[in-house]
N, C-alpha and C positions, 0 to 999 in steps of 0.2 A: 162776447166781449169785443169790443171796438180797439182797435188801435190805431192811437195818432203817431206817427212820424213826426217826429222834427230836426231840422240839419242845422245846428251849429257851429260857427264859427268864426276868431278872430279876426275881428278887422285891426291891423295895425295900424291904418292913418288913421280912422277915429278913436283907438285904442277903446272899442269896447266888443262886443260877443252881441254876436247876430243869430236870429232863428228866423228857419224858414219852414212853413209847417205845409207837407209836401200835398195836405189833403187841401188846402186852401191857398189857389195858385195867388202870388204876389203879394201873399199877406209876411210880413216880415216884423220883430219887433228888436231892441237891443237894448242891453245892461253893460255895465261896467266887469260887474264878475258873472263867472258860471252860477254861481248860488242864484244872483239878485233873476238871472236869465229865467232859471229854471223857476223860480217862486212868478215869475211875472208869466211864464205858459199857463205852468197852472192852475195861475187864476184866468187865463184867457180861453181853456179849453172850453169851461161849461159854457159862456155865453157863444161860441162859435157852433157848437155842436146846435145848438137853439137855433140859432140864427138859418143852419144847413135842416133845419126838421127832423134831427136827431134826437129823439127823446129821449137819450140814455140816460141811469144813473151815474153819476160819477164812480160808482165803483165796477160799471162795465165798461171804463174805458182805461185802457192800458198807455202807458205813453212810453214813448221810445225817443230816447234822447241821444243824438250821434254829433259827439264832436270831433270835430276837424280842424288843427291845428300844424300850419306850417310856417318852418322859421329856416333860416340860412344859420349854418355850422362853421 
């Protein structure tokens, strides 16, 4: 099984949620919400994995979603 990393988090001057997917330097994408974020990976993991000559099925790839969220108290 494969696993894809990805590092999300809020941006507050754009107010939307940023991924950055650690296997694919400087590829970044961004939603509104966490839900819209995560539906928008993936759908981006299969054709990425293609793109890197990854022939996996999509059920050998595990995704790991880390968010990171800071604000002032």
């Amino acid at each position: 099984m494969r696993q894809v990393t990805v590092s999300a988090f809020w941006d507050d001057e754009a107010r939307v949620w940023v991924a950055e997917i650690a296997d694919v330097p400087g590829l970044a994408t961004e939603a509104e919400t966490i839900e819209a974020l995560t539906e928008k990976i993936q759908n981006l993991i299969p054709g990425l994995m293609s793109l890197a000559g990854r022939g996996h099925a999509l059920t050998d790839v595990h995704l790991r979603m880390e968010r990171h969220l800071e604000m002032a108290v």
